[in-house]
N, C-alpha and C positions, 0 to 999 in steps of 0.2 A: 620193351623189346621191339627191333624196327621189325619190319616185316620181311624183310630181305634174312635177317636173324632166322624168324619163325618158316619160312621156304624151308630154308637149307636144314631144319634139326625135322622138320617134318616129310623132308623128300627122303632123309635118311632111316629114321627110327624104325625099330623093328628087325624081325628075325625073317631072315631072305635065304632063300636057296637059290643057287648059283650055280648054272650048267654052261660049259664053253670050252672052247678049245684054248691049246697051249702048244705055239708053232715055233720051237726052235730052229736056228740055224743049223741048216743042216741034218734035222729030222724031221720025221712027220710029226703032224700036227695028232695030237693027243686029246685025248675027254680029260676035263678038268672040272673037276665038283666043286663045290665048297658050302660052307653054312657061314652067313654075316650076321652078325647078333650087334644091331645099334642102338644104343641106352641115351637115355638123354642125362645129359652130364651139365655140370655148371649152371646148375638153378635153370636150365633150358635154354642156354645159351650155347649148347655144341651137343656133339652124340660122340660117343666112346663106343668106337666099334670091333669086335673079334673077329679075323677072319680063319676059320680053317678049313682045308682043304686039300684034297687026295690030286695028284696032278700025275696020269699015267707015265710022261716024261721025265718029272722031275720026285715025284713020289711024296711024298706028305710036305704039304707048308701052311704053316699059323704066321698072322701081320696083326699087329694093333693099331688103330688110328685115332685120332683124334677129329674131326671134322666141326669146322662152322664157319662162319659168315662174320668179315672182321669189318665192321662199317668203317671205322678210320679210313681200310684202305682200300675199302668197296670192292674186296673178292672172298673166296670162299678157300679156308688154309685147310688142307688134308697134310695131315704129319702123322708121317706112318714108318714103324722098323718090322723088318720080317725076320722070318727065320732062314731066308736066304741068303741077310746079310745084308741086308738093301735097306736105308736110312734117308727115307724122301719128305719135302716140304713144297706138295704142290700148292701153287695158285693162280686161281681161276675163276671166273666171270659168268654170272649168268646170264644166257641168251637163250628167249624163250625157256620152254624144256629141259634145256642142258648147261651143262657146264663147260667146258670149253677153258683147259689149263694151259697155262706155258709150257714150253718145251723146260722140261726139267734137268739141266747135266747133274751128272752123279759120276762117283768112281766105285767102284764093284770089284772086291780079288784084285786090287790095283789096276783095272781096266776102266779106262773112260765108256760112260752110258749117255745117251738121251735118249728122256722118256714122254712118249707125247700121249696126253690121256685124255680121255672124254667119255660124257658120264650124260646120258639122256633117260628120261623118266617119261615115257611117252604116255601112260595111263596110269592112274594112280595103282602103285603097289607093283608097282613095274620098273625096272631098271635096267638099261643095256649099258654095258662097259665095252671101250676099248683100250688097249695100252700098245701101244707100240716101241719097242726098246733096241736105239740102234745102238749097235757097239763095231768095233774092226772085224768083228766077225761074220757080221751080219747083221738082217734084224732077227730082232722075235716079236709075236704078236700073241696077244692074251686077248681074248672075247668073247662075250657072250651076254647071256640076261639073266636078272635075276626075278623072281617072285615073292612077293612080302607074304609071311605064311598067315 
């Protein structure tokens, strides 16, 4: 297993709670909880992770992902569907501490998205996200940190 491999299932694994906000267009910004439960999956070679979460804005949403480190092509694939209806295949690069993804277009309710994410692990058991997702409407911005319990 490379070590780039073993990073990325090790910066993930584990059950994290997750506090942040949830800032649509056009509303205020919201507490958004959630509980991330990361397994290691494929003989240790990715983490299968559950996201669920209470979003005062948008009100309950579950995401499954897939997450790992593809040496081939030297990034880190997060492949995630929600329960919002949202069907993504980030990839992203590690520098230092974080990850650091491409801008990701998506279409959503037949609405074009781009989604730019990034993901820092500043102390071990530690994670801060952000996502930013612009659409015609606006953006919206999801952030916050989590804690490996």
């Amino acid at each position: 297993m490379s070590p780039a491999v073993k990073k990325t299932v090790d910066a993930f694994v584990g059950r994290w709670s997750f506090v942040g906000i949830d800032a649509e267009p056009g509303a205020k910004a919201a507490k958004l909880t959630m509980a991330i439960d990361c397994e290691i999956a494929a003989l240790g070679a990715a983490v299968a992770c559950t996201f669920a979460g209470q979003s005062v804005a948008v009100g309950r949403i579950e995401a499954t992902a897939v997450i790992g480190y593809s040496p081939d092509e030297k990034v880190v694939r997060w492949m995630e569907i929600s329960s919002t209806g949202e069907y993504h295949d980030h990839r992203g690069t590690w520098k230092g501490d974080a990850i650091e993804f491409e801008a990701l277009p998506y279409t959503i309710s037949g609405q074009r998205a781009v989604e730019e994410l990034s993901i820092r692990f500043p102390s071990p058991g530690r994670l801060v996200l952000k996502s930013v997702t612009k659409t015609t409407e606006g953006s919206s911005t999801l952030e916050g940190s989590a804690e490996r319990k």
